[in-house]
C-alpha atoms as one frame of an Amber mdcrd trajectory, in Angstrom:
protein
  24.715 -57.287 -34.570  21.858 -54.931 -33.850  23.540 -51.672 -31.391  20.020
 -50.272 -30.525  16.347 -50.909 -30.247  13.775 -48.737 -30.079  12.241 -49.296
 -26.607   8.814 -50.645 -26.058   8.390 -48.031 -24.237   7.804 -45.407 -26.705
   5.794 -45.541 -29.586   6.895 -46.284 -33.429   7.388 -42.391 -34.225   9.989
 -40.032 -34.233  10.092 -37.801 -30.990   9.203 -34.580 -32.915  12.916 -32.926
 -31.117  15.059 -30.408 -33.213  17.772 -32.489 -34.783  20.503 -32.885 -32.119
  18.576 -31.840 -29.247  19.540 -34.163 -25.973  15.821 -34.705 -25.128  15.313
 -37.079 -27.397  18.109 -39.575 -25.802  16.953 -38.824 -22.363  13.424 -39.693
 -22.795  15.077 -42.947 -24.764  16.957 -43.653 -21.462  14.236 -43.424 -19.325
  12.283 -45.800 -21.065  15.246 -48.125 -21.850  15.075 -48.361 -18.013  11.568
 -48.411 -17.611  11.478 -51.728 -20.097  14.482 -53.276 -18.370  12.559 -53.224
 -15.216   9.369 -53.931 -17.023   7.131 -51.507 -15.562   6.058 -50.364 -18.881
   2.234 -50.682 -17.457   2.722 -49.490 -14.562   4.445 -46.384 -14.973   2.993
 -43.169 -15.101   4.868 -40.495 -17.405   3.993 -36.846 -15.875   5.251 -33.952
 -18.082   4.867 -29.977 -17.808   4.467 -27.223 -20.117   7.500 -27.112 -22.410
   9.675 -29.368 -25.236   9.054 -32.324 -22.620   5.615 -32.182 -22.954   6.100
 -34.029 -26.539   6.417 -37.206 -24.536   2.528 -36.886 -25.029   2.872 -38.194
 -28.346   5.876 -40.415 -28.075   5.714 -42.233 -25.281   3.495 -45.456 -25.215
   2.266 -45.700 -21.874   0.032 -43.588 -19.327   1.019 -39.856 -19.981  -0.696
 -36.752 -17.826   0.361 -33.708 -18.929  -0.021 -30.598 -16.033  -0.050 -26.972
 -16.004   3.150 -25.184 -16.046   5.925 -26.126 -13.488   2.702 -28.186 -12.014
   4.401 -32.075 -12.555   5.568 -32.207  -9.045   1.729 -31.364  -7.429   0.030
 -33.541 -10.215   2.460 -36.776  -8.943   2.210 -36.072  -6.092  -1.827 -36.610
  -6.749  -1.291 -39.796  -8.690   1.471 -41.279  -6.647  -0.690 -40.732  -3.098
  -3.776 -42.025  -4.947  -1.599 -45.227  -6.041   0.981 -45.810  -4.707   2.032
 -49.598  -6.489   2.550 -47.180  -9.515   6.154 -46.024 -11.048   5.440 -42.618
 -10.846   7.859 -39.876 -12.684   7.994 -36.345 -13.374   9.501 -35.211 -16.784
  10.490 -31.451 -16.756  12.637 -28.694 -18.225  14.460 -25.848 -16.715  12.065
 -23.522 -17.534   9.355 -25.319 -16.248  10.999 -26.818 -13.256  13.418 -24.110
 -11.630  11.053 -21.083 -12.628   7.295 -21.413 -12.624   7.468 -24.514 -10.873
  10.389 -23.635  -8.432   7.768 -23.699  -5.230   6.252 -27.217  -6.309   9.591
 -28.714  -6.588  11.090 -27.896  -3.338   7.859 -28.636  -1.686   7.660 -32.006
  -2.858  11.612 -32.973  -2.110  10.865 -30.953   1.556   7.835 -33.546   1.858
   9.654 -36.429   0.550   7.488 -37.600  -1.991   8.092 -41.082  -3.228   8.192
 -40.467  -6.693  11.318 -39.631  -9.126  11.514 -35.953 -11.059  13.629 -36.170
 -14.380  14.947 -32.820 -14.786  16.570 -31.708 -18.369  18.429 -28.979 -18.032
  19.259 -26.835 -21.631  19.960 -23.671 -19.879  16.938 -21.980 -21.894  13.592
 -21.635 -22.438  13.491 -24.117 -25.021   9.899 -24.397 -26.471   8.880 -20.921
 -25.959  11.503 -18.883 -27.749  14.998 -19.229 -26.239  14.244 -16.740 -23.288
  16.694 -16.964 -20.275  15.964 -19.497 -17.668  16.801 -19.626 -14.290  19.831
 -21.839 -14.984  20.980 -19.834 -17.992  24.702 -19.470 -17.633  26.904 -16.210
 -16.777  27.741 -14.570 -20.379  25.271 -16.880 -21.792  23.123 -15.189 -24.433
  19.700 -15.594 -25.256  16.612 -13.814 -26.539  16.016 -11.460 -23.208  19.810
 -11.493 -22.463  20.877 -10.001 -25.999  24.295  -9.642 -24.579  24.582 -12.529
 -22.499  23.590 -13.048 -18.305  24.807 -10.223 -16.141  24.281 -11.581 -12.443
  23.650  -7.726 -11.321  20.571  -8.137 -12.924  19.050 -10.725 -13.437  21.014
 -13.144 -10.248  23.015 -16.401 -10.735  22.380 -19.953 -12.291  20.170 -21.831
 -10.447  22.093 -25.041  -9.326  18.688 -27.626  -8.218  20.554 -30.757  -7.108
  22.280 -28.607  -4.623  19.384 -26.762  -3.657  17.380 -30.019  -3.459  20.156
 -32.234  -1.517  20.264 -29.942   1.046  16.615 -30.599   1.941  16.232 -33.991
   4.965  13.764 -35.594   3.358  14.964 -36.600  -0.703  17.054 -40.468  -0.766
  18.565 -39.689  -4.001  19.870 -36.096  -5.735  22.191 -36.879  -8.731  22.953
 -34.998 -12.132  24.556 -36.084 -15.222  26.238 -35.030 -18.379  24.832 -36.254
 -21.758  27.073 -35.458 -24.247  29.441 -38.583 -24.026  29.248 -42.237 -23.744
  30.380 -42.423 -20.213  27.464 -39.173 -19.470  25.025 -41.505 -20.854  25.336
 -45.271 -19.446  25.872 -42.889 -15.627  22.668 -41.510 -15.916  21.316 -44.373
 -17.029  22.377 -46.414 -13.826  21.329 -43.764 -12.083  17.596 -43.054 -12.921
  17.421 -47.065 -12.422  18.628 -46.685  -8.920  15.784 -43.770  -8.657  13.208
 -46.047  -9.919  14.392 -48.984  -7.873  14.589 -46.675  -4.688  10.967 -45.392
  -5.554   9.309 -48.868  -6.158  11.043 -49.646  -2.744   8.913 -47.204  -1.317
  12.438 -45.395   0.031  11.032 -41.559  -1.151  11.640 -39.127  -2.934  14.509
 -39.324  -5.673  15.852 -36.570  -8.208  18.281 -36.726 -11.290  18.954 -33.766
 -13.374  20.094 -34.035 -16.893  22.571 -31.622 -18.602  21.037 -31.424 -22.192
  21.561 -28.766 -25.084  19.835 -26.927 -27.115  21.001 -26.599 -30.922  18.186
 -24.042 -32.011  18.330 -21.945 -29.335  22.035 -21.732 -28.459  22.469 -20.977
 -32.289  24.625 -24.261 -32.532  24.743 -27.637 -34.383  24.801 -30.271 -32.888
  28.137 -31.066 -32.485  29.451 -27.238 -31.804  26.733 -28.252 -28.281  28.919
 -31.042 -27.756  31.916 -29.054 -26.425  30.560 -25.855 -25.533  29.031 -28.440
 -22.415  32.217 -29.370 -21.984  33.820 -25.945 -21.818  30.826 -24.131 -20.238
  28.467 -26.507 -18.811  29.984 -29.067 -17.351  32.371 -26.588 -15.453  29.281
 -24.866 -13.465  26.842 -27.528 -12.963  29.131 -30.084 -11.871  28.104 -34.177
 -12.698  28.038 -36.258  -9.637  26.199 -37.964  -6.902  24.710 -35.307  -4.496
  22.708 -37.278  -1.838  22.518 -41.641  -1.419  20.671 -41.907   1.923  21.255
 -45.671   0.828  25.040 -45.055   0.809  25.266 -43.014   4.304
């Protein structure tokens, strides 16, 4: 009995990922859901500078790509120009909590009906490895040789907190992706985002806790636990804001 299909969703190619990275399986979830739902022609795919802007190539429907930490502005664009369209932003750390920290908050503040898909590796991923703004205490990369001090260079940046604070967002939530029970959560739970947004109920969030084999200096599996022991720990998994359930 067939366990998986590719979804119709994305196109007949491999994703162009590292081996092992986490991206790969959350842009597989997301259009998993998309099918289920069967918005595939009606959704609009908006991705930033960074390793999510490979959805350009992989995925099979409309794709805009944006300038850097842009996605939020550019959907906001789309989704005000047409509004009967499944409209989601596909970012990284980098892109999202950095560049594109301002267009972020500004579009949860404003409520935006539209959903942001946020992976979070903990690093620059595409552009060398540098630290990102939710790089983890101790955690080394290529501008934090020997690992984050927080006298320097501040704290991990913890968005679905930041972001569920705000009035205005319906649904902040953030998941784990490196077990079975990570993965079938988050995948209920961007369906409730897309179901909340194509209910017109605003603006909805979910942040994905990914890896990074390349850049941590891992395989694969080694990811698997350090998440467990380092990742999970900080950036907790969990509901942060259900207007629907208040």
């Amino acid at each position: 009995m067939a366990q998986y299909k590719r979804p119709k969703s994305l196109m007949p190619m491999t994703t162009g990922y590292c081996p092992g990275c986490m991206h790969a399986l959350a842009t597989r979830l997301v259009a998993d859901v998309i099918d289920e739902l069967d918005q595939a022609d009606n959704a609009i795919n908006v991705v930033s500078v960074g390793c999510s802007a490979l959805n350009l190539y992989s995925w099979k429907g409309d794709v805009i790509g944006a300038a850097h930490g842009r996605a939020p502005a550019v959907a906001t664009g789309i989704k005000r120009s047409l509004p009967e369209r499944l409209v989601f932003a596909y970012q990284g750390d980098g892109d999202l909590a950095a560049i594109g920290l301002a267009e972020i908050m500004s579009a949860a503040n404003r409520g935006e009906n539209f959903t942001v898909i946020f992976a979070n590796n903990q690093t620059y991923g595409m552009t060398g490895g540098q630290m990102a703004p939710t790089t983890l205490i101790g955690q080394k990369t290529t501008t934090t040789r020997y690992g984050r001090d927080p006298q320097t260079t501040g704290y991990p940046m913890k968005m679905c907190e930041l972001i569920s604070i705000l009035e205005a967002p319906v649904f902040v939530a953030r998941y784990a992706l490196n077990s079975p029970k990570g993965v079938a959560d988050a995948k209920r739970g961007i369906k409730k985002a897309f179901e909340l947004q194509l209910a017109g109920k605003g603006f909805t969030f979910i942040e994905l806790l990914t890896n990074c084999p390349t850049n941590w200096g891992m395989n694969p599996l080694d990811t698997l636990e350090y998440m467990n022991t380092n990742t999970i720990p900080y950036f907790k998994p969990g509901v942060y804001k259900d207007k629907e359930a208040e």
